[in-house]
The first five atom37 places (N, CA, C, CB, O) and aatype in JSON, in Angstrom:
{
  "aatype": [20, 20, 20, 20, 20, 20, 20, 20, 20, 20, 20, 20, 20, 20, 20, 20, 20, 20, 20, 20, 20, 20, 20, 20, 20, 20, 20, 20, 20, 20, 20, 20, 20, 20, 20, 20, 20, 20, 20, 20, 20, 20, 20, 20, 20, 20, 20, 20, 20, 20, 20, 20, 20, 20, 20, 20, 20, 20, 20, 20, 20, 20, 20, 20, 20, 20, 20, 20, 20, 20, 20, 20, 20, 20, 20, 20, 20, 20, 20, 20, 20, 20, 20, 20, 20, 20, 20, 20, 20, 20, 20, 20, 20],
  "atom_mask": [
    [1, 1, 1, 1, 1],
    [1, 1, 1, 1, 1],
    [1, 1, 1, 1, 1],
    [1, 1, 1, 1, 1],
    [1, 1, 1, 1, 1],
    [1, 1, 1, 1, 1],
    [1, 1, 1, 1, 1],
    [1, 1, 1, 1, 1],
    [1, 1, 1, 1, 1],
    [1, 1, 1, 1, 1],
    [1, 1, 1, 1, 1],
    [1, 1, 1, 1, 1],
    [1, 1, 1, 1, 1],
    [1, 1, 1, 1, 1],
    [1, 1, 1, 1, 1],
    [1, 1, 1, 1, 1],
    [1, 1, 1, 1, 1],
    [1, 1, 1, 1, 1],
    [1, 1, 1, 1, 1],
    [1, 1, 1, 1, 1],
    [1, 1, 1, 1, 1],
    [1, 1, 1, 1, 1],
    [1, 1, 1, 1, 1],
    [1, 1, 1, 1, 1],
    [1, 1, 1, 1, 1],
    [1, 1, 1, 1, 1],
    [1, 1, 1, 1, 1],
    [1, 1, 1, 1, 1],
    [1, 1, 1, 1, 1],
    [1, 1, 1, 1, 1],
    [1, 1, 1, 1, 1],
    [1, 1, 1, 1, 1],
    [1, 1, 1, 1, 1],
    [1, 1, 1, 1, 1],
    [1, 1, 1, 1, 1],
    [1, 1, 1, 1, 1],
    [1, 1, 1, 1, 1],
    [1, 1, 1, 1, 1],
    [1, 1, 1, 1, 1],
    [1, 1, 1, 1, 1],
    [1, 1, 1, 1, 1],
    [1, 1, 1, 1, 1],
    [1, 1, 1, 1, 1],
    [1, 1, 1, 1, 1],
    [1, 1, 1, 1, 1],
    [1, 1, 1, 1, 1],
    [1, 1, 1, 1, 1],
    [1, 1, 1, 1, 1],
    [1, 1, 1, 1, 1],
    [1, 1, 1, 1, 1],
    [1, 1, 1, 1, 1],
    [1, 1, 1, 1, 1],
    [1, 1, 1, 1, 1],
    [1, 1, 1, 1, 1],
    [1, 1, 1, 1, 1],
    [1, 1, 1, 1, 1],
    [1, 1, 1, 1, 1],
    [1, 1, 1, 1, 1],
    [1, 1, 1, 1, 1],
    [1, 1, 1, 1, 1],
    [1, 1, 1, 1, 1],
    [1, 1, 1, 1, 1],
    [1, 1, 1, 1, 1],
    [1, 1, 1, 1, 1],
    [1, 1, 1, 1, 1],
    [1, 1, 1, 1, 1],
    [1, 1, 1, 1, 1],
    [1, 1, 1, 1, 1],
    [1, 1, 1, 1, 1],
    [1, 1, 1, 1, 1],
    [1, 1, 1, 1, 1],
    [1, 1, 1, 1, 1],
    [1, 1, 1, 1, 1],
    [1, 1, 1, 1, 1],
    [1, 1, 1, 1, 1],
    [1, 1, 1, 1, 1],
    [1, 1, 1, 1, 1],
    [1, 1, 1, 1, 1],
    [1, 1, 1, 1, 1],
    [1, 1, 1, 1, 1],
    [1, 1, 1, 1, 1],
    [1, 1, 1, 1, 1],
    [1, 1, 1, 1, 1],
    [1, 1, 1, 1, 1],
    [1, 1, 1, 1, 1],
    [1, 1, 1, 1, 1],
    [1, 1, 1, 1, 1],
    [1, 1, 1, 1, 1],
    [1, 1, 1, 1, 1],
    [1, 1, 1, 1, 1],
    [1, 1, 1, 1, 1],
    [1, 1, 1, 1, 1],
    [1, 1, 1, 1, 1]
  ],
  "atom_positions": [
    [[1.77, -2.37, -48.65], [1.33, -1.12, -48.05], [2.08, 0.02, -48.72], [1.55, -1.13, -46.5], [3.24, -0.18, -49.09]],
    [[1.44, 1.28, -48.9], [2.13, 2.1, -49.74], [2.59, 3.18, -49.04], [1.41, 2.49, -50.8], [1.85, 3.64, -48.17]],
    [[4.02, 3.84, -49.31], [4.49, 4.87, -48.4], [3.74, 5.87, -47.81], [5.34, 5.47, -48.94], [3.87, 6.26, -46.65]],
    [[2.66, 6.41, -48.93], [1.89, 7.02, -47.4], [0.97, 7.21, -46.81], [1.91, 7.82, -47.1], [0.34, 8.22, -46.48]],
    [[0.84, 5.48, -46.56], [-0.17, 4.45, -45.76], [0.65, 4.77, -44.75], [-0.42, 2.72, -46.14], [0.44, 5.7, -43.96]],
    [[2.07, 3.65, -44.74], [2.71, 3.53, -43.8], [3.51, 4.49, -43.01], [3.22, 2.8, -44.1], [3.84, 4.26, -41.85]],
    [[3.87, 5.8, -43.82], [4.58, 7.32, -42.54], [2.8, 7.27, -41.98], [5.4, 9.77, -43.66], [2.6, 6.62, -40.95]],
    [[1.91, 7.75, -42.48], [0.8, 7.8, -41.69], [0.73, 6.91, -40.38], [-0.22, 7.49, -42.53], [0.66, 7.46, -39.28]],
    [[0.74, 5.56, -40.51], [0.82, 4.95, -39.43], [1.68, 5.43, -38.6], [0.98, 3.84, -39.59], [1.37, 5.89, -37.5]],
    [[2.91, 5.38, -39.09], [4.43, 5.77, -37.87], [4.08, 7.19, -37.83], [6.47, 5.52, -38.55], [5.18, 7.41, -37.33]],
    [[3.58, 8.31, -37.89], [3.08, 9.11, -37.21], [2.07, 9.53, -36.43], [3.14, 9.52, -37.6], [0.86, 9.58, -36.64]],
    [[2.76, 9.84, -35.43], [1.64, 9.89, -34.31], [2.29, 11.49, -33.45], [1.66, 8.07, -33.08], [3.47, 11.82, -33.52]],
    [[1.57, 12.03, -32.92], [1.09, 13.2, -32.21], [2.59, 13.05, -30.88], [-0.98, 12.96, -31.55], [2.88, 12.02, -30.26]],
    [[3.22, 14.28, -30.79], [3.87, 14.59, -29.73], [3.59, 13.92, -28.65], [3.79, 15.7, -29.5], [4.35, 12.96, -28.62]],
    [[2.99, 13.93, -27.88], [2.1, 14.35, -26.94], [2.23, 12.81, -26.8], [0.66, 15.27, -27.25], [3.1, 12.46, -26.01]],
    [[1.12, 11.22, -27.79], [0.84, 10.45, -27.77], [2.56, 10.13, -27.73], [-0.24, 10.16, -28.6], [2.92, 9.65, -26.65]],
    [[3.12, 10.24, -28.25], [4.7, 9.68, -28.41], [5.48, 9.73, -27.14], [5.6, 10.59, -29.5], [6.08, 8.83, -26.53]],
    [[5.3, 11.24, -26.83], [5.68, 11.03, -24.85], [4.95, 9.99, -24.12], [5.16, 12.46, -23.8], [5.61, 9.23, -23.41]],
    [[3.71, 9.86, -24.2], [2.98, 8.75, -23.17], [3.42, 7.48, -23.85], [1.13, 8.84, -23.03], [4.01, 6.65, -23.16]],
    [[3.22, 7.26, -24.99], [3.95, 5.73, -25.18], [5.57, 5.09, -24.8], [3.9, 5.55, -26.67], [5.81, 3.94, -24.41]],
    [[6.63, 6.27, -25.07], [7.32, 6.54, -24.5], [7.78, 6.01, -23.23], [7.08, 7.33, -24.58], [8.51, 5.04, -23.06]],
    [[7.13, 6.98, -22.17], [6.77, 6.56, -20.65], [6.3, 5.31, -20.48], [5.76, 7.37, -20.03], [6.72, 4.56, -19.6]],
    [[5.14, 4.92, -21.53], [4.46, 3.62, -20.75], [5.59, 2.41, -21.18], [2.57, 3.19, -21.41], [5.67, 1.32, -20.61]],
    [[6.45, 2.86, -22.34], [8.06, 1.64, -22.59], [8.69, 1.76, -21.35], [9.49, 2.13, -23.96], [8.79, 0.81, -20.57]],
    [[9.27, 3.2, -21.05], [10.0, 2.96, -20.2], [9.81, 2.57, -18.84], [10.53, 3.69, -20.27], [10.68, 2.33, -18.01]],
    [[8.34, 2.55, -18.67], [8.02, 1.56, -17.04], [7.98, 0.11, -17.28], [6.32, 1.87, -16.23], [8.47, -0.71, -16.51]],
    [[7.24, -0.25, -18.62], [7.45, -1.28, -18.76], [9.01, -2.07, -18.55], [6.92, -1.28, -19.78], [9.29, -3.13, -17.99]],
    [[9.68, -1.26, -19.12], [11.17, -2.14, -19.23], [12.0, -1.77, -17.36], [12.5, -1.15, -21.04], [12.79, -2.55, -16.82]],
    [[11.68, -0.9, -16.96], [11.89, -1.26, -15.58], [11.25, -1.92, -14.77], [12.0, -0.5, -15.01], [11.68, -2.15, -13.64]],
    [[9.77, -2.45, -15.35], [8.9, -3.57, -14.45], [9.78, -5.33, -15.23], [6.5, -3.32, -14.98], [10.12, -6.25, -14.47]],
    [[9.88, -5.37, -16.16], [11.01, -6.71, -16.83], [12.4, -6.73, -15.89], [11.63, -6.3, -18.78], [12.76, -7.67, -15.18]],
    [[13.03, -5.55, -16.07], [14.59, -5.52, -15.39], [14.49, -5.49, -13.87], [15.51, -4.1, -15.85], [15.53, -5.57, -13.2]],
    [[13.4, -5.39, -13.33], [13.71, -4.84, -11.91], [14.23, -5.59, -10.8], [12.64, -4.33, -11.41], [14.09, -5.26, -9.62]],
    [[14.97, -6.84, -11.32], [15.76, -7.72, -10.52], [17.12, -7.36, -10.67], [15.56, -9.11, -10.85], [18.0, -7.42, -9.81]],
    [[17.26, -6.9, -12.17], [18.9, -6.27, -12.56], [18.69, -4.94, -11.65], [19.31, -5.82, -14.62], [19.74, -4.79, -11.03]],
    [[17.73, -3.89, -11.32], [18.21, -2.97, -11.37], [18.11, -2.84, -9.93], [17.75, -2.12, -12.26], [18.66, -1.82, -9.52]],
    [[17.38, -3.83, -8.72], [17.48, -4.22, -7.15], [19.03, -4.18, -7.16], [16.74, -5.86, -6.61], [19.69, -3.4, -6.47]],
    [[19.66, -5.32, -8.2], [21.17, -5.65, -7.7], [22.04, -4.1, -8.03], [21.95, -7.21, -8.77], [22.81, -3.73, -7.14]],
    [[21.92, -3.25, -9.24], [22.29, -2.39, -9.02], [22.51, -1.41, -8.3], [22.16, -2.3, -9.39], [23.58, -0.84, -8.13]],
    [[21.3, -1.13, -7.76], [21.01, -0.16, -6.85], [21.72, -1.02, -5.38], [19.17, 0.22, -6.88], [22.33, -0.24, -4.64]],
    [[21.72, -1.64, -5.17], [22.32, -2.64, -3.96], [23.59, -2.65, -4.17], [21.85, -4.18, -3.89], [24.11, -2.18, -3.15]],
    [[24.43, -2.92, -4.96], [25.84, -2.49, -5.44], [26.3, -1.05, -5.04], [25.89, -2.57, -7.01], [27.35, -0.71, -4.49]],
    [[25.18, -0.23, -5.5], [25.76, 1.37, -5.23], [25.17, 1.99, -4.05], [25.41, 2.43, -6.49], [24.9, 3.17, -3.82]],
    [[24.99, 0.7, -3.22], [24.23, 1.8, -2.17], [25.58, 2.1, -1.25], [22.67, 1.04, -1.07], [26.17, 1.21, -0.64]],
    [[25.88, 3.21, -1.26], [26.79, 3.91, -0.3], [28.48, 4.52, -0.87], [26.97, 2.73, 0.91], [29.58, 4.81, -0.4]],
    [[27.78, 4.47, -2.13], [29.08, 4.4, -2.74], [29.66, 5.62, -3.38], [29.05, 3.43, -3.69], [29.26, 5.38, -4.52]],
    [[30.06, 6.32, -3.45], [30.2, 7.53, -4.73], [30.69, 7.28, -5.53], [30.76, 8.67, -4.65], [30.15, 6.62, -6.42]],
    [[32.14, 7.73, -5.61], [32.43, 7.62, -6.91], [33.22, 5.92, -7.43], [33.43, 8.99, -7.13], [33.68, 5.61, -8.53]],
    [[33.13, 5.17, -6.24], [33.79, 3.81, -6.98], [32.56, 3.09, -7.48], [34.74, 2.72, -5.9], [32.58, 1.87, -7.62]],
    [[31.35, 3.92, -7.77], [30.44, 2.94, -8.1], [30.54, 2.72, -9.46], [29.13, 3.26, -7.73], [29.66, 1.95, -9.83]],
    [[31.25, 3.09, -10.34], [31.8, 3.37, -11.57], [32.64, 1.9, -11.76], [32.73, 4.86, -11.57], [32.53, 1.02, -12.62]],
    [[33.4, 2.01, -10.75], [34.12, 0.29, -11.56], [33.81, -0.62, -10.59], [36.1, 0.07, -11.85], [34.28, -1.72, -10.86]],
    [[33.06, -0.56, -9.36], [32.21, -1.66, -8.34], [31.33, -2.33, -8.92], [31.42, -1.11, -7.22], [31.15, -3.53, -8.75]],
    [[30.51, -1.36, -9.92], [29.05, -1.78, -10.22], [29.28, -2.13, -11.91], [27.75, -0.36, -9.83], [28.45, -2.27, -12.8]],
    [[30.5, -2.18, -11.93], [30.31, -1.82, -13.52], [29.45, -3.28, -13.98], [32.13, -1.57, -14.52], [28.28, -3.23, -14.38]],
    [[29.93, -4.1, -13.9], [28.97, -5.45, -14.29], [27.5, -5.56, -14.32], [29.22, -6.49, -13.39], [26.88, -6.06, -15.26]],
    [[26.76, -4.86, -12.83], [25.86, -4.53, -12.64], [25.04, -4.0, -13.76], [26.07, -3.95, -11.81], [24.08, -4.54, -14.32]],
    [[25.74, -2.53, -14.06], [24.91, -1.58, -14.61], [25.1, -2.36, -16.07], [25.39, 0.16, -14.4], [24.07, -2.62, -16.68]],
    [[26.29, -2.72, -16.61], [26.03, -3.34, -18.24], [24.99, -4.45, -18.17], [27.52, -4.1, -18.99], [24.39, -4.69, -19.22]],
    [[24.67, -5.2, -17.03], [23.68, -6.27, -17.28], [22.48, -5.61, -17.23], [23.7, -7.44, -16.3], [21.68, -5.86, -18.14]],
    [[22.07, -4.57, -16.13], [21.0, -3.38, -16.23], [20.38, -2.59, -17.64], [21.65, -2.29, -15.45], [19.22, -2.39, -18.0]],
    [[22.08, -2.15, -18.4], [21.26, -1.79, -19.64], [21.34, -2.27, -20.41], [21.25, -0.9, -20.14], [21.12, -1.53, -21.37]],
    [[21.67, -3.72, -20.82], [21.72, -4.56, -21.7], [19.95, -4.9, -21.89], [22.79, -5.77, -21.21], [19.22, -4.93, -22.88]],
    [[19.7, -5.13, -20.34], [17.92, -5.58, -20.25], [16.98, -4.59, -20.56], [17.37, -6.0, -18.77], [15.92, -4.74, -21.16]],
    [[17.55, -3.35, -20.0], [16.62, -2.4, -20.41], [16.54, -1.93, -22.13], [16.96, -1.2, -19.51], [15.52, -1.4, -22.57]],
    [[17.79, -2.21, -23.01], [17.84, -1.67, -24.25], [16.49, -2.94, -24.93], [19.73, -1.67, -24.98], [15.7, -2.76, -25.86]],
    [[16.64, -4.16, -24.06], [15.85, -5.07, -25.34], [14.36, -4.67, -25.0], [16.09, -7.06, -25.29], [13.67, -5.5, -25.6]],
    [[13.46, -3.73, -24.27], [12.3, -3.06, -24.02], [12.18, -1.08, -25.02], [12.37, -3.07, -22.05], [11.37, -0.37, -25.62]],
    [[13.25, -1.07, -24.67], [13.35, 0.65, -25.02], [14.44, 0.76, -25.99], [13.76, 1.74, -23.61], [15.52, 1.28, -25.71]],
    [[14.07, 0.16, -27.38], [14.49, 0.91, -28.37], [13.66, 1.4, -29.17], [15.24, 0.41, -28.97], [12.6, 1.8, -28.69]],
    [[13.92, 1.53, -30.89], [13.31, 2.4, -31.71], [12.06, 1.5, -32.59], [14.51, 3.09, -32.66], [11.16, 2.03, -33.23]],
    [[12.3, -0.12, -32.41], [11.63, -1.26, -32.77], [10.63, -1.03, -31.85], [12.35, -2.59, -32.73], [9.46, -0.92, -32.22]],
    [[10.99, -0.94, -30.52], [9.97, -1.35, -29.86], [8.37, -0.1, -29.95], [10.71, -1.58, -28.31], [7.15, 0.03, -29.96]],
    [[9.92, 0.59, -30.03], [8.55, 1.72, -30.22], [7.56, 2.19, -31.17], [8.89, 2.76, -30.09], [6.49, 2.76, -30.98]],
    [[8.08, 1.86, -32.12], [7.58, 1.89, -33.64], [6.39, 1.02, -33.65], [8.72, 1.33, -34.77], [5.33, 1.23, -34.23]],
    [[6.82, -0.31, -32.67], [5.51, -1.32, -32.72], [4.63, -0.67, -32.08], [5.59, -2.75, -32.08], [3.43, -0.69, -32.36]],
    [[5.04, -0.16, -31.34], [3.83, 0.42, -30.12], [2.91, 1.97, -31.29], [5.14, 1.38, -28.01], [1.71, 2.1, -31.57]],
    [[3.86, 2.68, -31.6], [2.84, 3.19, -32.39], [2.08, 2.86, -33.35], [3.12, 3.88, -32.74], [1.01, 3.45, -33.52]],
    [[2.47, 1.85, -34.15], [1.74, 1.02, -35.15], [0.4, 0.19, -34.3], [2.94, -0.14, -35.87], [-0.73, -0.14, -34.65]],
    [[1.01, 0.09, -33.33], [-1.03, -0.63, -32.43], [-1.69, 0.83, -31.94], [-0.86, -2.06, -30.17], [-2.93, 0.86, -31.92]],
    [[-1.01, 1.98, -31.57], [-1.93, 2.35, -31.37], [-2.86, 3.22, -32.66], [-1.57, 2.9, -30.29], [-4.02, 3.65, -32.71]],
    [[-1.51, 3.2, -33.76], [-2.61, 3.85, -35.15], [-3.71, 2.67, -35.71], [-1.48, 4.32, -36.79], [-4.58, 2.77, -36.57]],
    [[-3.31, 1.55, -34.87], [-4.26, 0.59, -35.79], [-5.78, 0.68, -34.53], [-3.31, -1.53, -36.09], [-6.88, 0.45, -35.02]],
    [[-5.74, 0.85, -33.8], [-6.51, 1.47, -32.6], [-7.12, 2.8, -32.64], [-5.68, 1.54, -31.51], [-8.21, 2.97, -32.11]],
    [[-6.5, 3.77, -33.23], [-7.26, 4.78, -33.48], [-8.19, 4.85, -34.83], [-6.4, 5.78, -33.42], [-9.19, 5.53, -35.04]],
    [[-7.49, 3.89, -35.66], [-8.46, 3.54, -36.82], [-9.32, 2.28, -36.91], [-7.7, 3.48, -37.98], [-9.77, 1.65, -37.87]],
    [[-9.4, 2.11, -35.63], [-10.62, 1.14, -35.13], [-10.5, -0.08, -35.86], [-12.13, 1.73, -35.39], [-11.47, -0.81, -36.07]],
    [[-9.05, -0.41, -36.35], [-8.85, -2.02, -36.66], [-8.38, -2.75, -35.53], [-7.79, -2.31, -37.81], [-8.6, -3.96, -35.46]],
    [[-8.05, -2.44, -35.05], [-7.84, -4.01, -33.94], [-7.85, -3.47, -32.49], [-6.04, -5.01, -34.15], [-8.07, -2.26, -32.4]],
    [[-7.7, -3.99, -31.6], [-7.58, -3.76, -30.08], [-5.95, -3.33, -29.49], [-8.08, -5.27, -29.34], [-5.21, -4.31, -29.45]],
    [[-5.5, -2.43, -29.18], [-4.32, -1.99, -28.93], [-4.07, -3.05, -27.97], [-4.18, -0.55, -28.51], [-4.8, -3.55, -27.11]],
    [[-2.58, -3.33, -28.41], [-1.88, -3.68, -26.94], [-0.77, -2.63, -26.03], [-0.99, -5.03, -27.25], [0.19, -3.0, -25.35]],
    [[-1.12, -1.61, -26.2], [0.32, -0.56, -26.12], [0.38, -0.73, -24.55], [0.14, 1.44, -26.74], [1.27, -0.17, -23.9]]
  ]
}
C-alpha cells in the first residue's frame, strides 16, 4: 500500500474521530465494568483516602480500560470505517 493510500485511510474527519472515539470509550467501559463496580464500591464514601484504599482497584481499572482505548485500537477503528466509506467491506466500528 502506498503512503498516500494509507494517511488517506488514517484520515478521517473531526467530527467522525469524536464519535469513534466515544463509541471506544463505551465500549471499553461495557468490557471493564466489573473492574470499575469494584472501584466505584471501594470509593464509595471516601474522599481523600480513596487514593491509597482504592489504589489496586483503580490500576486494575486502567490497566483494562488502556487494552480497549488506545491509539491501535483506534487506528483500527478508523481503518474499517474508511474501508466502509469506500464501500469495501462492512464496518465493524
Amino acid at each position: 500500500m502506498g503512503y498516500i493510500q494509507e494517511a488517506r485511510e488514517n484520515h478521517v474527519k473531526k467530527k467522525v474521530e469524536e464519535a469513534l472515539r466515544s463509541k471506544m470509550k463505551h465500549k471499553a467501559l461495557q468490557e471493564c465494568k466489573d473492574l470499575a463496580s469494584k472501584y466505584a464500591e471501594c470509593s464509595y464514601g471516601r474522599t481523600i483516602s480513596v487514593v491509597w484504599q482504592c489504589r489496586q482497584q483503580a490500576k486494575e481499572l486502567n490497566e483494562c480500560l488502556h487494552q480497549f482505548t488506545n491509539d491501535d485500537v483506534l487506528e483500527e477503528m478508523k481503518r474499517a470505517y474508511m474501508l466502509q466509506q469506500d464501500g469495501k467491506a462492512p464496518a465493524k466500528v
